[in-house]
N, C-alpha and C positions, 0 to 999 in steps of 0.2 A: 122286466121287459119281455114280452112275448117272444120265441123264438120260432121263426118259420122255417119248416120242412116238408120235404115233399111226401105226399101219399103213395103207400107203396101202387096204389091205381096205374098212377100218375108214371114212377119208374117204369112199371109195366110196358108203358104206350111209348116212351121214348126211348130206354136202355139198350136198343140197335143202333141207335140216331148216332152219326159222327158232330158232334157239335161244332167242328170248325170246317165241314162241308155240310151243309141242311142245302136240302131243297125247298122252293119258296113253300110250297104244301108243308114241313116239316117246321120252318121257320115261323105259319102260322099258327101251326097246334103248340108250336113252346108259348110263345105270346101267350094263345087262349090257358096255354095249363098251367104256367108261373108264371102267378100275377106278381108277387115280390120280385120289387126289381133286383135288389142286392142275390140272392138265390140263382137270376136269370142268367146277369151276369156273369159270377160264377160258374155256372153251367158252361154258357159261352167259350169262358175262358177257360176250364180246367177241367171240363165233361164227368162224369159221374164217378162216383167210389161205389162197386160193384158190392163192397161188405155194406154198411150202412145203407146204401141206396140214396145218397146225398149228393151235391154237385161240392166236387174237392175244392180245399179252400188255394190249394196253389197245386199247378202242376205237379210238385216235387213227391206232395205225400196227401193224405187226406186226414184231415184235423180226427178221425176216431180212430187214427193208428196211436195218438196221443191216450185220447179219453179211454180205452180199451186196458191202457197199462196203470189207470190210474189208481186202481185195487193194488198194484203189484210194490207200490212202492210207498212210505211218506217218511215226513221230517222228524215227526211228533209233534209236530205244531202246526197247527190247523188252519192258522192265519198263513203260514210257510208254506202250507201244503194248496192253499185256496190261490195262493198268489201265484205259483207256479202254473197250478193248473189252468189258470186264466191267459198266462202270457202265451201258453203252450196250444190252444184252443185256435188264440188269434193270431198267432205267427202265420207269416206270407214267405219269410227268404229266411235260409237257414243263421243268418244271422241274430235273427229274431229270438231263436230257438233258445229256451233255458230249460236246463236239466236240474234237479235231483240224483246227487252222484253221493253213492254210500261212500265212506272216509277210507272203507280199505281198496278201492279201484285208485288209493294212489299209492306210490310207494317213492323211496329215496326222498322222503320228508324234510329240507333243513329250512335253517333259521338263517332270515336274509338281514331284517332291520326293523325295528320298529320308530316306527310314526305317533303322531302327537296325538291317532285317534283308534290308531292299530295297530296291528304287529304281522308282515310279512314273511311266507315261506314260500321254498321254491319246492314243487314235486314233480315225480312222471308221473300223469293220469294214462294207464294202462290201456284205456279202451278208445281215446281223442273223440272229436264232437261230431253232434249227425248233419249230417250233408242232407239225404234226401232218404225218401223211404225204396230198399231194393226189393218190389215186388215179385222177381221171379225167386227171391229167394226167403222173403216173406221175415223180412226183417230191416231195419238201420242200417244204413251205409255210413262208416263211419270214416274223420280222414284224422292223417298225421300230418296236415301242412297248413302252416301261417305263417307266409313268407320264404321258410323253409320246409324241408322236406326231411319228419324226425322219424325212428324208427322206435326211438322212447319220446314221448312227446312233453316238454317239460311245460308247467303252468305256473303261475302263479297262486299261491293261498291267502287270502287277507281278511286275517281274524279281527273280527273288530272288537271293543271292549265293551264287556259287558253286553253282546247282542243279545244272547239268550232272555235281556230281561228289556230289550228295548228294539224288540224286533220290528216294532211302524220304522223308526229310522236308518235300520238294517235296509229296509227291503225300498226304501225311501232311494238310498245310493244305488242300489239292484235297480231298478225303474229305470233311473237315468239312464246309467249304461246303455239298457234296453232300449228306451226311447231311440236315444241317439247312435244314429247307423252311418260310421264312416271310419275311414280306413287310418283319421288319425285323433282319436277317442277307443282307448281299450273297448275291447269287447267283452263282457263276464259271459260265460260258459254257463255255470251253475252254482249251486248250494251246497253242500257240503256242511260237517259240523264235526267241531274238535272232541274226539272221545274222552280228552281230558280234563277239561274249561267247560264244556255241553256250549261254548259257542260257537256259534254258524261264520262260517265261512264261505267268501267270495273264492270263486276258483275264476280265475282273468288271464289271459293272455300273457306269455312270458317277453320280456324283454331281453334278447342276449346281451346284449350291453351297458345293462342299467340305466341309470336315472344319467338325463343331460348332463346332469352336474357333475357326475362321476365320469361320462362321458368326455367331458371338456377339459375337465383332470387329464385323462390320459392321454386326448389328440389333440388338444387345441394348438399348438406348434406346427402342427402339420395341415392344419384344415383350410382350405382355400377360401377367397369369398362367395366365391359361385357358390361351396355347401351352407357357409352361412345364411346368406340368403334362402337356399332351399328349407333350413331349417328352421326361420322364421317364420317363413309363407305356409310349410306344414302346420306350424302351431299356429298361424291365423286362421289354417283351414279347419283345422281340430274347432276352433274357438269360434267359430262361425256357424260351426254344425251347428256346439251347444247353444247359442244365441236362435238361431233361425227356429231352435224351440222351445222359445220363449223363456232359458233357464239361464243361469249365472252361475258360472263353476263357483266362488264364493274363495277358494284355497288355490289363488294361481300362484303358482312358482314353481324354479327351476327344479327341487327335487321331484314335482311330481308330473313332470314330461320328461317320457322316455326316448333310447333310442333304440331301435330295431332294425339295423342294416340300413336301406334309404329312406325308412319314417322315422319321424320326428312326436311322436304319440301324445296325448293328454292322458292322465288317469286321475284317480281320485277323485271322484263324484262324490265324495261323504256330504260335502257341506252345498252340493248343487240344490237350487230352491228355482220356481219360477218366478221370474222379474217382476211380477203382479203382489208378488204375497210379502205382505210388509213384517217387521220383527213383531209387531204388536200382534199381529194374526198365529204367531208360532210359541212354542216354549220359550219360558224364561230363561235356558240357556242360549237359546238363538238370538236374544236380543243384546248379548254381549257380543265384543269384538275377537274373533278368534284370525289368526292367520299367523305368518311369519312375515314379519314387521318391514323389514324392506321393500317388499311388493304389496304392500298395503296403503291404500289410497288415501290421500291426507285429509279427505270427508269421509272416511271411514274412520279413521283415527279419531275424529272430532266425534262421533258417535253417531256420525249422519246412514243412511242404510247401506247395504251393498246395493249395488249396481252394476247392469255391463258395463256401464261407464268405467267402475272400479276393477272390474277383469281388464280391459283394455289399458287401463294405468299400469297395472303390472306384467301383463304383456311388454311392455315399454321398458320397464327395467328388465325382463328374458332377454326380450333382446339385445339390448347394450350388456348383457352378461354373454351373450352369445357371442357379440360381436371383439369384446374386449380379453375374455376370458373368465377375468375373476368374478366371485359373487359379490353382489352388490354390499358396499361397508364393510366387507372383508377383515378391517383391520381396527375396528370401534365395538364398542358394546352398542348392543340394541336394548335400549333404556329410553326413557324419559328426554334425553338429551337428544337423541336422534329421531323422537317422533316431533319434536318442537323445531327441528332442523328441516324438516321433512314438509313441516305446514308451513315454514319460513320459506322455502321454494330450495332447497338445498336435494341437491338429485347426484346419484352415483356421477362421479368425474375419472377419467383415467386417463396419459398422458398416449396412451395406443389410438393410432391417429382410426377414424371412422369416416368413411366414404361420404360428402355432405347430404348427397339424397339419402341414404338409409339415415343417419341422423335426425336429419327433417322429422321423417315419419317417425322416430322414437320419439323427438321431443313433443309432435304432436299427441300423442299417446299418454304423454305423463304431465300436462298440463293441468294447471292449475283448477283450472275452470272446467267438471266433468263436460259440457256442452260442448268445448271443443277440441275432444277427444273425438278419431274418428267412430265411426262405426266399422266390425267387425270385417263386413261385408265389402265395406271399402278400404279397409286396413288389407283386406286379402288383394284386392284389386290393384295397390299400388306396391305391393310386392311383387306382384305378378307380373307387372310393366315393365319393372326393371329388371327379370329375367327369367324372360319364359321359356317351357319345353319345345320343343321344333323337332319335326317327326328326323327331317334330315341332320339334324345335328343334335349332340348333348342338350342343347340348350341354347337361346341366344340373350345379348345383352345390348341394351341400347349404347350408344357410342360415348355419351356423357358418363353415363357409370362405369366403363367399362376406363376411362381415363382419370377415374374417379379413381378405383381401385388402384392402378399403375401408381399414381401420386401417393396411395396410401401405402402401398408395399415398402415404396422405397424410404418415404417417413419410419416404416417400421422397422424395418430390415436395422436401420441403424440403433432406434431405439432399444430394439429386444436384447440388439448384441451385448447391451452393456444393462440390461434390467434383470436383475435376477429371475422374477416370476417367469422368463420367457426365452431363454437361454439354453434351456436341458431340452429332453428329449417330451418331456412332462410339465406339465405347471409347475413352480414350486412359490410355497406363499405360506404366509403364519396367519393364522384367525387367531384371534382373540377370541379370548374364553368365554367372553360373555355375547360374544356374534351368535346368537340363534337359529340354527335355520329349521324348525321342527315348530308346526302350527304351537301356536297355546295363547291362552286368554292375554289380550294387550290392553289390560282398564289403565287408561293414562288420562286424566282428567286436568281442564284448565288451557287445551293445543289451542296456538293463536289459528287466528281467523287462514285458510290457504291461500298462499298468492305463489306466484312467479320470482324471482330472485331479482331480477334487477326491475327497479322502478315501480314493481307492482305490477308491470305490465301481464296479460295475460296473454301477449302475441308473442310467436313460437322464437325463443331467442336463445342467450345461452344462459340458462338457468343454473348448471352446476357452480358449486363454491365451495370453499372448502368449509368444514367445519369449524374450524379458530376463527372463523370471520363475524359469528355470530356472538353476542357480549351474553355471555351465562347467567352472568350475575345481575341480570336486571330481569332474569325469566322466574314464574315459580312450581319450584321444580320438585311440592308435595307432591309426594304420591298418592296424599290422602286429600285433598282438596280437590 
């Protein structure tokens, strides 16, 4: 594609001009002299970079304070080096912005947890990210605050396996992040690469308080409904972003939404794809089922594709994990037995009473029938209803929920006294050993057809059951057939 610029003629005749005061005389010579409208614009809006003689692509900096460094640095991989340099060209808000950070700008290195597609470290990146460019002092303005305010700025590192030699799907997970620009979808920073392994590494956003899950481990005793609520509606919002561009996070669940003070975060982009591109279109590994099995949707189970549909199913079980506490089957293996349970209409149950409107909306969520799942956008909207921010107060809550709750505190209050898991200062509860909660391949062949739990119905009822109610022994239960 052609790229238009101006003639340095051209700078000449305008380079006094105030572009956001022109006079009508001045207003007609820009017209007569860029004819590109995109350039004019530009112009317009962000007036000239005085080194280049270009009109800057945002107020903040001008895209050749990028291009200028781009001798100074690379990955040793040229596809690595071509993709950065692309994002870095088009970036508009420092969000946008991905670096190339050599591996010794971090220090205090450790090892967090590995994932079922990577392996996690926490470090201090020594120099924090660019804000904007400081031209009186003819360099990056860099900051130490996300959320807070660090004086060692700690990041996250996410090695994935095997990058070095499957770098399109590296830079595939880097994309999304990029793409999607909001406050609750990690943000990745830059590239990086293990001097050990030679693989590349995500440097993301750190979470102080880890994963939900380990989150809810340690306050769920204490957490009000108000923050529950809050903390679904952020993950509706998170999961809204990624939908509104046209993607399917593909790996939803509790491990991989964080919490960070008052966000409620998404992360894990590895396996986001957009809604359009079917398994047939991608690798042979993409057209197997990978997730962790309780939040995976029972037409996905059956082999059918991912869909938002299927983000929004497991959304539905986050939330009734958010709401109840424990993770979902807790205390069963994730086998064969629980994916046949799962397309029998068999849905997480817990005796921790749940407010009936939030209910509603989870069971709607994790119905049988993808179609009448809501959409994202209206999943956000009816969390919103029942309690939104108000400039004059914390927050408010409509009158029904709000007697909703009262009802359920005092159901619980009694409950928790005498429930083990809900009694300490902390959750306490035993998984079974064969409870998985770490992606990996779920090939389960022969899942009955999905329905609802009672009558087959697929209007929003009460689906949960136990599991001894389904007869085993008339299911079949090869793993090889």
């Amino acid at each position: 594609m052609e790229e238009f610029k101006l003639s340095d003629d051209v700078f000449e005749q305008i380079k006094d001009f105030n572009p956001w005061i022109l006079t009508d005389e001045q207003k007609l010579l820009i017209d007569k002299l860029i004819l590109n409208e995109e350039l004019k614009e530009r112009y317009k809006n962000n007036g000239l970079c005085k080194d280049c003689k270009q009109p800057k692509i945002t107020l903040n900096w001008c895209q050749c304070k990028f291009q200028q460094n781009f001798k100074n640095w690379t990955s040793g991989n040229d596809e690595v080096d071509k993709f950065i340099q692309k994002i870095q060209l088009k970036a508009t808000e420092f969000r946008e912005i991905l670096e190339w950070i050599e591996y010794d700008r971090f220090e205090n290195v450790e090892y967090l947890a590995k994932g079922g597609f990577g392996t996690i470290y926490k470090a201090i990146w020594k120099d924090g990210y660019i804000r904007y460019w400081d031209s009186e002092n003819n360099q990056w303005k860099r900051y130490k605050i996300w959320g807070d305010k660090y004086e060692n700025y700690p990041v996250v590192l996410k090695c994935l396996h095997n990058s070095q030699n499957n770098t399109p799907e590296f830079l595939r997970e880097i994309e999304s992040h990029n793409t999607i620009l909001s406050n609750y979808v990690t943000r990745c920073f830059g590239i990086t690469k293990d001097p050990e392994s030679n693989n590349f590494m995500m440097v993301i956003e750190y979470a102080k308080e880890g994963s939900l899950r380990q989150y809810l481990n340690n306050k769920f005793n204490s957490i009000k409904w108000e923050n529950k609520l809050d903390y679904v509606k952020d993950i509706a919002y998170g999961l809204k972003s990624i939908h509104e561009k046209g993607l399917i996070h593909h790996d939803f669940h509790c491990g991989n939404m964080l919490k960070d003070g008052d966000f409620t975060i998404i992360t894990d982009l590895g396996l986001c794809q957009p809604a359009n591109v079917k398994s047939s279109q991608n690798n042979e590994c993409e057209k197997k089922v990978y997730g962790v099995l309780p939040y995976v949707a029972p037409e996905v189970l059956r082999g059918g594709e991912y869909t938002q549909e299927s983000d929004i199913y497991a959304f539905g079980i986050i939330a009734y994990e958010v709401c109840t506490g424990l993770p979902p089957y807790h205390d069963i293996a994730h086998d064969k037995f629980l994916a046949i349970s799962i397309c029998q209409g068999v849905r997480p149950k817990s005796n921790y009473k749940i407010p009936q409107l939030i209910l509603d909306i989870i069971k709607q969520c994790w119905d049988a029938d993808p179609s009448k799942r809501p959409k994202a956008e209206k999943l956000y909207v009816l969390l919103y209803n029942l309690h939104r921010p108000n400039i004059n107060a914390s927050s408010t809550m409509n009158d029904e929920i709000k007697k909703q709750i009262e009802e359920a505190d005092k159901i619980n209050e009694k409950f928790t006294s005498t429930s083990l898991p809900y009694n300490g200062t902390t959750l306490s509860y035993t998984t079974n050993p064969q409870a998985i909660y770490t992606s990996r391949l779920l090939n389960f062949k022969n899942l009955p057809e999905p329905k609802n739990a009672i009558d087959n119905k697929v209007d929003v009822g009460e689906y949960s059951e136990s599991i001894e109610a389904i007869d085993f022994t008339k299911l079949n239960l090869d793993e090889n057939n």
